[in-house]
C-alpha atoms as an extended CHARMM CRD file, in Angstrom:
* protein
*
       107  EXT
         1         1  UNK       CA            109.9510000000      101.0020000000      129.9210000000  PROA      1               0.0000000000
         2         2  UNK       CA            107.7980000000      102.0220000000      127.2530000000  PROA      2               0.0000000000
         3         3  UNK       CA            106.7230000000       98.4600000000      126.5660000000  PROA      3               0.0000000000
         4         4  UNK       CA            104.6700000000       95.9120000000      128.5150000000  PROA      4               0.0000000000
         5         5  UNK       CA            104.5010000000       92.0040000000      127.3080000000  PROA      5               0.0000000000
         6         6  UNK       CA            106.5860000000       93.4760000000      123.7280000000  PROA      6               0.0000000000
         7         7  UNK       CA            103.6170000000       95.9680000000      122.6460000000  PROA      7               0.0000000000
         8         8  UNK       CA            104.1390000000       99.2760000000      123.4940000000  PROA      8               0.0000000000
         9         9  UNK       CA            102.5430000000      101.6600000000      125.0730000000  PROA      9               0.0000000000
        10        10  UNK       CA            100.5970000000      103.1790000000      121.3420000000  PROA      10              0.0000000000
        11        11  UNK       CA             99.5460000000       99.4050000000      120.8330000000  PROA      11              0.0000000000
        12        12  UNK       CA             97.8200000000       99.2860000000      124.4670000000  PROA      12              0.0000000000
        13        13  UNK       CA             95.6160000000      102.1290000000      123.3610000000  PROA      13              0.0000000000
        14        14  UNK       CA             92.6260000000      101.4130000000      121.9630000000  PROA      14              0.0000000000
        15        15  UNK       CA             92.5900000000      102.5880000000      117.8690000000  PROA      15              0.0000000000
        16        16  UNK       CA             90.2540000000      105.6950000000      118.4440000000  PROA      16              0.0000000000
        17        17  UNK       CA             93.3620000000      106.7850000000      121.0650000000  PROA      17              0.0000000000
        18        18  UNK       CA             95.8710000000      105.3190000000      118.5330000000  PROA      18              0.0000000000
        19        19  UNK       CA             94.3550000000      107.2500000000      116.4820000000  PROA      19              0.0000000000
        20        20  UNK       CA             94.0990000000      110.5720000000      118.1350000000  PROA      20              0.0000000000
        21        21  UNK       CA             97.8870000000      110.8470000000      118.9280000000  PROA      21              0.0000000000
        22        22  UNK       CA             99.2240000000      110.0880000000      115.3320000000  PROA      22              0.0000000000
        23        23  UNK       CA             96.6400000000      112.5560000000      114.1240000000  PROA      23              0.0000000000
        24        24  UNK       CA             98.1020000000      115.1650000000      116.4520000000  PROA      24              0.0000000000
        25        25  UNK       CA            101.2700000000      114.4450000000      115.7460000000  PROA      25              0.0000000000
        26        26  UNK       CA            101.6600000000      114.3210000000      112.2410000000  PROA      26              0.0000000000
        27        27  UNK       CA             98.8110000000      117.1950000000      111.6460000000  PROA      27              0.0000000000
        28        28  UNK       CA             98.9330000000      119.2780000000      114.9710000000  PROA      28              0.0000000000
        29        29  UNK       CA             95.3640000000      119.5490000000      114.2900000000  PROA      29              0.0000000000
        30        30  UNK       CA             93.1650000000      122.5040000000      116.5490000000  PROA      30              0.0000000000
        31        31  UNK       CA             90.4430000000      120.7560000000      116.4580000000  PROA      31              0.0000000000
        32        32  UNK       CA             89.8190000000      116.5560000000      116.2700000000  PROA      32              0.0000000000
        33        33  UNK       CA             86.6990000000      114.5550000000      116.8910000000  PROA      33              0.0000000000
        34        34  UNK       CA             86.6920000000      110.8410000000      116.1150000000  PROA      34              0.0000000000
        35        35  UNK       CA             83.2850000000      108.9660000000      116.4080000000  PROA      35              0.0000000000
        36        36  UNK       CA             83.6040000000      105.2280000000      116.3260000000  PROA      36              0.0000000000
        37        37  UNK       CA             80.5580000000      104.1590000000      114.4790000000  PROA      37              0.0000000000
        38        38  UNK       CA             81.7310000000      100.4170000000      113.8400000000  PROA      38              0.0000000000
        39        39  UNK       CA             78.2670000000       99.5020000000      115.3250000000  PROA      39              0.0000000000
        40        40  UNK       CA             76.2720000000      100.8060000000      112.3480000000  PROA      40              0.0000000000
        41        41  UNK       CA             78.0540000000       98.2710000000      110.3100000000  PROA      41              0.0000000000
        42        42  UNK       CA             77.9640000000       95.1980000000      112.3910000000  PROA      42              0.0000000000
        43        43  UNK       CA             76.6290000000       92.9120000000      109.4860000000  PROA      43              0.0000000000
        44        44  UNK       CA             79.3920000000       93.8420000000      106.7560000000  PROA      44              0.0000000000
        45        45  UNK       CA             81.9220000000       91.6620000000      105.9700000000  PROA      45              0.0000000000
        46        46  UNK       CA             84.6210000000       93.3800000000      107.4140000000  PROA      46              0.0000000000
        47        47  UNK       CA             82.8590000000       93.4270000000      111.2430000000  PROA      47              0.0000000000
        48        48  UNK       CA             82.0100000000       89.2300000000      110.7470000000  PROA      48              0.0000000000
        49        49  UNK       CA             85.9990000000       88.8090000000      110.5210000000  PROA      49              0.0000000000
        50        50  UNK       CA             87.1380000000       91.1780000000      112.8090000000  PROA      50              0.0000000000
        51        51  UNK       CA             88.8350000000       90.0750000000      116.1620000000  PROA      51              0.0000000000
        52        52  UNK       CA             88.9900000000       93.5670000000      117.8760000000  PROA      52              0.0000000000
        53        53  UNK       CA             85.1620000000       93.8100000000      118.5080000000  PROA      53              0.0000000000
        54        54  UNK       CA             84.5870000000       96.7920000000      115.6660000000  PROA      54              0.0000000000
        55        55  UNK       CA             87.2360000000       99.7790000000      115.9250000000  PROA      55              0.0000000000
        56        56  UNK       CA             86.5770000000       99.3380000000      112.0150000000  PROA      56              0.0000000000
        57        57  UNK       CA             84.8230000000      101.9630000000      110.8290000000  PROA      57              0.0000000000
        58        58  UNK       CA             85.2340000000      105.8510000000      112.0120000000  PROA      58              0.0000000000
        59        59  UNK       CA             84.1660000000      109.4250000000      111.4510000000  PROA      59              0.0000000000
        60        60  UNK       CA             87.0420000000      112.0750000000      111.5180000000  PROA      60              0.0000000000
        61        61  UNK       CA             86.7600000000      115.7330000000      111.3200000000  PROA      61              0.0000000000
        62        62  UNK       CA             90.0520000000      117.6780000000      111.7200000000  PROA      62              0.0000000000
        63        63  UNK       CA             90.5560000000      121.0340000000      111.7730000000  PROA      63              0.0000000000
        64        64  UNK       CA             94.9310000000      121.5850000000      111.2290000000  PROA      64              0.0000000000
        65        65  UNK       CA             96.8050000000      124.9660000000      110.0160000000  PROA      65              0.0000000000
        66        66  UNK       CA             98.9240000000      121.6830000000      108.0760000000  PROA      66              0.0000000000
        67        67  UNK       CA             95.9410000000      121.7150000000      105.0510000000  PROA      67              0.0000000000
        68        68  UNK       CA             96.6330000000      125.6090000000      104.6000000000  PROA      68              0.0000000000
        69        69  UNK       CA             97.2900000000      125.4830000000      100.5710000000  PROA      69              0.0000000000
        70        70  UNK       CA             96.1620000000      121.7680000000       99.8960000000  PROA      70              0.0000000000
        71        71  UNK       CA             93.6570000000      120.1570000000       97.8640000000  PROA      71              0.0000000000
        72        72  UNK       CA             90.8260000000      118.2370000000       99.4130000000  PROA      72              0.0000000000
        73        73  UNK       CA             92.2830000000      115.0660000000       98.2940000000  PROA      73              0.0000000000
        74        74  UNK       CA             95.2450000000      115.9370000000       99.3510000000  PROA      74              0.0000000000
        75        75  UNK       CA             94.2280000000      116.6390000000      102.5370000000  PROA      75              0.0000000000
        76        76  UNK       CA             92.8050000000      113.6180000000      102.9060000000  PROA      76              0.0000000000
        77        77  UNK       CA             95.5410000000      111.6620000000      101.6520000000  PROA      77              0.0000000000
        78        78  UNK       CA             97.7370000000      113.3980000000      104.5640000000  PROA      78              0.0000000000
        79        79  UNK       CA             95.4390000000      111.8350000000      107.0350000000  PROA      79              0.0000000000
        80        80  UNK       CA             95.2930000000      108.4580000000      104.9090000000  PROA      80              0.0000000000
        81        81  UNK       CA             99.1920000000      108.8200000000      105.0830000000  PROA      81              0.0000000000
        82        82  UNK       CA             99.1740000000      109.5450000000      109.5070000000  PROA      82              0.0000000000
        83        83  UNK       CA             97.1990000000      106.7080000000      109.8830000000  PROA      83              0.0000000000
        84        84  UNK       CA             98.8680000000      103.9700000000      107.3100000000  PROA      84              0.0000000000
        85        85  UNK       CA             99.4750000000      101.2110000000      109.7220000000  PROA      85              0.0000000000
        86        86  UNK       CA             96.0250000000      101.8000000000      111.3270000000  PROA      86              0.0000000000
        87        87  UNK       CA             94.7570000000      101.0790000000      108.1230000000  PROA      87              0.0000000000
        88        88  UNK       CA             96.8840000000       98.1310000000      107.4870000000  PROA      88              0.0000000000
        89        89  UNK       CA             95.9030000000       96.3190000000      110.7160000000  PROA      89              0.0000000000
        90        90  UNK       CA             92.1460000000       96.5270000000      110.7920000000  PROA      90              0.0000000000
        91        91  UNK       CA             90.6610000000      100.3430000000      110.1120000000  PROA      91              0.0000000000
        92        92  UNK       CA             88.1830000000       99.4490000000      107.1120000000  PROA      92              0.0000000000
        93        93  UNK       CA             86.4630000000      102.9260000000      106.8160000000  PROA      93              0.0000000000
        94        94  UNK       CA             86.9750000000      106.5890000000      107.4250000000  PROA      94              0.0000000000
        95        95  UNK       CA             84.5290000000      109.0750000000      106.4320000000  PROA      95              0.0000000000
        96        96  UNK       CA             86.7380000000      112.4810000000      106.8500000000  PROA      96              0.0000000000
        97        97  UNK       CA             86.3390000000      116.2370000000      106.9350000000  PROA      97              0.0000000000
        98        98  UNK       CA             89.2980000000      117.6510000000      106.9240000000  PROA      98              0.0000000000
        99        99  UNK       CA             89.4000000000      121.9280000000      107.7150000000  PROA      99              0.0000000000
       100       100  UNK       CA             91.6580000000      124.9070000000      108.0460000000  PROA      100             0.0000000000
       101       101  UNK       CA             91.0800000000      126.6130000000      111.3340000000  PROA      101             0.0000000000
       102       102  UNK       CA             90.0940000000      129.7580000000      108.8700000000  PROA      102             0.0000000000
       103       103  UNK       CA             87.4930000000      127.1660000000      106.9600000000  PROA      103             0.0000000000
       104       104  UNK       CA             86.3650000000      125.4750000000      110.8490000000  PROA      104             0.0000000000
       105       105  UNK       CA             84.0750000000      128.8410000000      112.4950000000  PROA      105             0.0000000000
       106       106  UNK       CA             82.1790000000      128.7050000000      115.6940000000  PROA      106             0.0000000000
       107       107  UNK       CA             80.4180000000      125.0760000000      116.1740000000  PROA      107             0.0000000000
């Protein structure tokens, strides 16, 4: 049941969504704000051959006890790593801030 038309229920979702529930997943992040900002980049190569209508280009910040200890490549390779297959089937650009709830304070 977790399939309609042989995609499944993940594929359905739009990519910020897609996106969203790996991230929480794999990270358990606290805190996780995507911004789709594929509009700002409309004339770029990348937008002219892209069939989804943008969903190419995002801003993450992610606040997850997971970074506790790691590097900020690291950290960022950890996200690079949740979203792999995103990244293989259309996600061009990710600008990323990537926290520790101790490093995230009050907005």
């Amino acid at each position: 049941m977790g399939s309609r038309g042989g995609a499944t229920v993940l594929q359905q979702l739009n990519r910020a969504s897609r996106m969203r529930t790996k991230l929480q997943t794999a990270l358990e992040a606290s805190a996780l704000e995507i911004e789709d900002v594929s509009h700002q980049h409309a004339g770029h190569a990348a937008m002219r051959n892209n069939n989804n209508a943008g969903e190419t280009h995002f801003n993450l910040r992610i606040v997850s006890p997971k970074f506790e200890g790691q590097s900020l490549v690291k950290r960022h390779r950890m996200v690079y790593d949740a979203l792999a297959d995103e990244l293989q089937s259309g996600l061009h650009a990710l600008s990323i801030v990537a926290k520790i709830p101790q490093e995230s304070g009050p907005k």
